[in-house]
SERO-4910 file (N, C-alpha, C, O; in steps of 0.05 Angstrom, whole numbers):
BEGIN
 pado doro    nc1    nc2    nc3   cac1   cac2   cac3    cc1    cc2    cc3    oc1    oc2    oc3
  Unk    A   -310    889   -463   -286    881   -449   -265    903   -452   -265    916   -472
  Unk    A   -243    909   -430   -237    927   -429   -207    920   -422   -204    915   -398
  Unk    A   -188    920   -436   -159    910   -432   -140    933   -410   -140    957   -411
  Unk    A   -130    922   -399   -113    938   -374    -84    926   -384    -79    910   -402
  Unk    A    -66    939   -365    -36    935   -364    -20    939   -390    -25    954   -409
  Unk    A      0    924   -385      7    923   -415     10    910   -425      4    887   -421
  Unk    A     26    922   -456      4    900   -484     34    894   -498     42    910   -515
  Unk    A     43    881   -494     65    866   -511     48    861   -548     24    855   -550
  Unk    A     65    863   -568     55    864   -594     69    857   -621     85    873   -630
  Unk    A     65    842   -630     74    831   -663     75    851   -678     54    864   -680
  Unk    A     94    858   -690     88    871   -720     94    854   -740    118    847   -742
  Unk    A     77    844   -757     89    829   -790     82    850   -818     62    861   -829
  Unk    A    108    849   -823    119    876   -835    135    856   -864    151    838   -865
  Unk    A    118    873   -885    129    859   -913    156    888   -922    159    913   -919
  Unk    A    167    868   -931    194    894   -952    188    876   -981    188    852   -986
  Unk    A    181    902   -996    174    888  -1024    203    881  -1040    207    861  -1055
  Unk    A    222    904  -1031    251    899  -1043    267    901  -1030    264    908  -1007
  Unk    A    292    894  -1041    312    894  -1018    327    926  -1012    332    941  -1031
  Unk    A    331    932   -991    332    961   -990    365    962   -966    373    942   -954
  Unk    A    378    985   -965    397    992   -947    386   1019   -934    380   1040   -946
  Unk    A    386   1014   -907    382   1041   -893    396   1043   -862    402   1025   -847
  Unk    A    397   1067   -860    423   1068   -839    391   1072   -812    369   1082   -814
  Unk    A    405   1058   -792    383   1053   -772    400   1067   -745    417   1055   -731
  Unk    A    394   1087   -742    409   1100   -720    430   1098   -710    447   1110   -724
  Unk    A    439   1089   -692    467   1083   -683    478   1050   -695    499   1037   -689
  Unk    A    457   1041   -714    467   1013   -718    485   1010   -746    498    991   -755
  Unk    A    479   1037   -757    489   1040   -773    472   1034   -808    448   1032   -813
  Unk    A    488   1034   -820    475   1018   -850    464    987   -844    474    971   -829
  Unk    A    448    985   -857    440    951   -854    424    942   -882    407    958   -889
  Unk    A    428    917   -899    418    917   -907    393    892   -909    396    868   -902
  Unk    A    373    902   -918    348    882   -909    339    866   -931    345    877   -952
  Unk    A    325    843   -936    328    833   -959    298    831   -958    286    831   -936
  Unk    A    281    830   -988    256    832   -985    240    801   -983    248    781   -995
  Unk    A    221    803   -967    211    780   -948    188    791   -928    172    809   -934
  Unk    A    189    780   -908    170    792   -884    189    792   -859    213    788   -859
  Unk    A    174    798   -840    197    809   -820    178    804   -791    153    803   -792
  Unk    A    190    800   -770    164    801   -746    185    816   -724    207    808   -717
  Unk    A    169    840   -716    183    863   -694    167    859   -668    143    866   -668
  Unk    A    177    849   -643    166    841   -620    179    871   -607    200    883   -614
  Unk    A    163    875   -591    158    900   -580    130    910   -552    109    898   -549
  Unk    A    139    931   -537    113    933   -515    105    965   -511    118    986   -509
  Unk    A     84    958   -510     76    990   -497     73    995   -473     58    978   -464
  Unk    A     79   1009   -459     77   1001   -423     55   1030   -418     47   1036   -396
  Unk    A     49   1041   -436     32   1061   -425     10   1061   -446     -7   1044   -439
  Unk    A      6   1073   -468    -11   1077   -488    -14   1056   -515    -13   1071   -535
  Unk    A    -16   1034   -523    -18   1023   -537    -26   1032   -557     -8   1035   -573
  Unk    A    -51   1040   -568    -62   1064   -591    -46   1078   -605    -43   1078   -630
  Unk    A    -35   1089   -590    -15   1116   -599      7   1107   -605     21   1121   -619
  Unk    A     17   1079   -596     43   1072   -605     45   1065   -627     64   1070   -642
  Unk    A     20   1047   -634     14   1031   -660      7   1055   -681     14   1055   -705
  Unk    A    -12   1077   -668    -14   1097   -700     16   1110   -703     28   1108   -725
  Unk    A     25   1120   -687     64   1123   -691     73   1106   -711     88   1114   -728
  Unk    A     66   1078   -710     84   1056   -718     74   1057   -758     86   1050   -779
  Unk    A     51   1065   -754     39   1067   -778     37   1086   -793     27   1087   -816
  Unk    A     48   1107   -775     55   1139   -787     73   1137   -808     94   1130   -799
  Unk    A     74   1139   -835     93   1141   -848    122   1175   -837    146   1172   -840
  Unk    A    114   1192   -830    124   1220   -834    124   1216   -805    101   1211   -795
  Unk    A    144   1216   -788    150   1225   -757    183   1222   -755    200   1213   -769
  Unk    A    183   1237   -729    214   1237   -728    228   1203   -714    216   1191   -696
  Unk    A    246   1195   -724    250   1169   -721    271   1172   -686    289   1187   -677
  Unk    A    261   1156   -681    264   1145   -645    278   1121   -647    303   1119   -646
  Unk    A    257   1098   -650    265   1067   -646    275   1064   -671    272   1078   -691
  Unk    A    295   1034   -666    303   1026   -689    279   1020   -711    284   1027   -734
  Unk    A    253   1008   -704    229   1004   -722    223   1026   -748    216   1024   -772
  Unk    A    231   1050   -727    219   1076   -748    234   1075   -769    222   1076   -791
  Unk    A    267   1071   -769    273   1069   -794    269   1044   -814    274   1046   -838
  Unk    A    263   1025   -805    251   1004   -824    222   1006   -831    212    989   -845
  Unk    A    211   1019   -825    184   1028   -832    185   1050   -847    163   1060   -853
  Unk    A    208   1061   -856    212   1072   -880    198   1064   -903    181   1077   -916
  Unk    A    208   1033   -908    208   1014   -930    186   1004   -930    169   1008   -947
  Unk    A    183    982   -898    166    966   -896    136    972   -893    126    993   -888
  Unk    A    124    949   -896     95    956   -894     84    942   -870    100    925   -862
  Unk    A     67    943   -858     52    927   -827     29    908   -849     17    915   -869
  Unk    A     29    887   -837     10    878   -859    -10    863   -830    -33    856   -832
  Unk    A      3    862   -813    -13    853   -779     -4    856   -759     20    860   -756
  Unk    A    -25    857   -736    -19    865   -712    -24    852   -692    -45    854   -680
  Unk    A     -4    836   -684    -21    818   -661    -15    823   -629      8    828   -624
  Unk    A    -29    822   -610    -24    833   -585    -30    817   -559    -54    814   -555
  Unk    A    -13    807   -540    -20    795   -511    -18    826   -490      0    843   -489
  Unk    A    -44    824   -475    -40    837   -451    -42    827   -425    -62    814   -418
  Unk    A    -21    831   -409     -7    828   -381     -2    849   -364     -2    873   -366
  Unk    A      4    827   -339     16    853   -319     54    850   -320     70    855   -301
  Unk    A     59    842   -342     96    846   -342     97    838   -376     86    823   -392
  Unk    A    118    859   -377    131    860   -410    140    826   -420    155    812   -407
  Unk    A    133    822   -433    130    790   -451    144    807   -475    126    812   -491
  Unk    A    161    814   -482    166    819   -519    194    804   -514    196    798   -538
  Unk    A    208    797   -508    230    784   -493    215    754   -496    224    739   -513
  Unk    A    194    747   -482    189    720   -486    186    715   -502    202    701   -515
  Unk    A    150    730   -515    151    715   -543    171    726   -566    173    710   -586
  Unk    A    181    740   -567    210    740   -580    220    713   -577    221    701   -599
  Unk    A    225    703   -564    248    684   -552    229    658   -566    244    640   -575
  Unk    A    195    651   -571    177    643   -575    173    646   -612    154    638   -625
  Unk    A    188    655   -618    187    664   -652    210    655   -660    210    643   -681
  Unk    A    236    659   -645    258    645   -654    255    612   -647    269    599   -662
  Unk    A    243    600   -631    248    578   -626    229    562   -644    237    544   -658
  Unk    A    190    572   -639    176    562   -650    173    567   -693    163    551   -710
  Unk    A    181    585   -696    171    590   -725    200    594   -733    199    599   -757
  Unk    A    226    595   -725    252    595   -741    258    602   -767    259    590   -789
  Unk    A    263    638   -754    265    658   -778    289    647   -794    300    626   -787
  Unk    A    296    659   -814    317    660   -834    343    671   -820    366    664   -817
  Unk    A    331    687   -817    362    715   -807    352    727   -774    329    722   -767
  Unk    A    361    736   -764    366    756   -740    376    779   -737    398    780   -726
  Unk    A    367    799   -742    377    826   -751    395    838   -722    381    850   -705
  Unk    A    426    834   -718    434    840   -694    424    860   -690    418    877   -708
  Unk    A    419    863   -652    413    892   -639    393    902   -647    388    923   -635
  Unk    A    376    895   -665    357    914   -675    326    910   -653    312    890   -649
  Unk    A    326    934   -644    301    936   -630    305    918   -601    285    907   -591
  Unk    A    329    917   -589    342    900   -568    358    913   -549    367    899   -530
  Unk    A    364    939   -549    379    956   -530    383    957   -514    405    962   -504
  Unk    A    351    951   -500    346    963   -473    339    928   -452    326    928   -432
  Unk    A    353    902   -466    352    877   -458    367    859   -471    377    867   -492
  Unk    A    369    846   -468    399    826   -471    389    807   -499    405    790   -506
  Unk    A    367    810   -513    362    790   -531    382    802   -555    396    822   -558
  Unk    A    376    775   -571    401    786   -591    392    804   -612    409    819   -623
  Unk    A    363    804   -621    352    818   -637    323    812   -640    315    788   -642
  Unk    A    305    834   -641    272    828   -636    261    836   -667    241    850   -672
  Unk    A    278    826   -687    272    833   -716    284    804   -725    306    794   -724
  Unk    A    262    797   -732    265    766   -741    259    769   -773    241    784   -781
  Unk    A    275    755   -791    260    766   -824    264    728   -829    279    710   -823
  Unk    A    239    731   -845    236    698   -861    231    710   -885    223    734   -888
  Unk    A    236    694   -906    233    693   -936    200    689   -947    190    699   -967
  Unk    A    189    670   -924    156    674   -935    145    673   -915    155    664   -894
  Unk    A    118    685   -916    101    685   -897    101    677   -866     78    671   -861
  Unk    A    108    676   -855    102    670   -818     75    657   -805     56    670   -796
  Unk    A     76    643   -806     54    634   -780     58    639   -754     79    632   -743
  Unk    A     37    655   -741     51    674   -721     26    664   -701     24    672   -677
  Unk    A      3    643   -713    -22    640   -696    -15    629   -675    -30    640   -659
  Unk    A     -2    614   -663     10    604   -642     23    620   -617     19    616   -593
  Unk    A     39    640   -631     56    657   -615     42    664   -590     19    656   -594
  Unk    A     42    675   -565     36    688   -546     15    670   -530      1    677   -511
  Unk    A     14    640   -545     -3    626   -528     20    602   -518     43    596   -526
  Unk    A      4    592   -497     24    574   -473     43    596   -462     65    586   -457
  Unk    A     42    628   -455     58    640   -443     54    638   -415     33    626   -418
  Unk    A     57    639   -393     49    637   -369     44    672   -369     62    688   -371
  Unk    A     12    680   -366     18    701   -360     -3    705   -340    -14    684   -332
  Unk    A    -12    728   -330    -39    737   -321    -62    750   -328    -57    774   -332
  Unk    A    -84    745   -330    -99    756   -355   -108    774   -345   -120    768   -324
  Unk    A   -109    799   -351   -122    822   -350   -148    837   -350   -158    853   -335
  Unk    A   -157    824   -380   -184    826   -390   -209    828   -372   -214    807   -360
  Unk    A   -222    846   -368   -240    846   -348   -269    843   -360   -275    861   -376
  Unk    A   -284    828   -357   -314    822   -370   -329    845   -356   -353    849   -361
***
């Protein structure tokens, strides 16, 4: 099977401690240690975004890169479509699994959500997420 379009994607990302790091234009922030879930899309290369994401040593771009300083990816989960969903199920993580905190602006720039960096204190159940989305399935047998 052979996935087309694009791939909207989970990151669940542990911080073992609590850490301060200045995140580009957002300034200092400080993060408390827990887990974290980063909604996000690749509209061209999926692969390459995710080994980036897992690169420890690259030049930092997205707000993600500088919290991946700290943090670790501990999963990866992914819906593919023909339209960007990180906005939905974003919107699908705050409502259904109701993080702790909302990290303003972070990873939200370029769309009106308030923040696509959700942090909870323990673990996430995230099996749910990206299902009941209305989308179009891609997947070709």
């Amino acid at each position: 099977m052979k996935a087309v379009g694009l791939v909207t994607y989970l990151l669940l990302i542990n911080l073992a401690e609590k850490s301060t790091l200045r995140v580009g234009k957002l300034g200092l922030i400080t993060f408390w240690p827990g887990y974290y879930v980063y909604s996000g899309s690749a509209l061209k290369n999926f692969i390459a975004r995710i080994s980036r994401h897992l690169k420890k040593e690259k030049r930092y771009h997205w707000h993600i890169d500088y919290f991946l300083e700290k943090g670790q990816i501990l999963e990866i989960r992914t819906v593919d479509s023909k339209e960007r969903l990180e906005c939905v199920i974003n919107q699908q993580i705050q409502t259904n699994v109701s993080p702790t905190n909302l990290i303003p602006r972070f990873g939200s720039s370029d769309c009106r959500c308030f923040s696509h960096l959700a942090y909870f204190k323990k673990k996430p159940d995230l099996s749910n997420i990206g299902k009941n989305v209305k989308i179009e399935a891609l997947t070709q047998p």
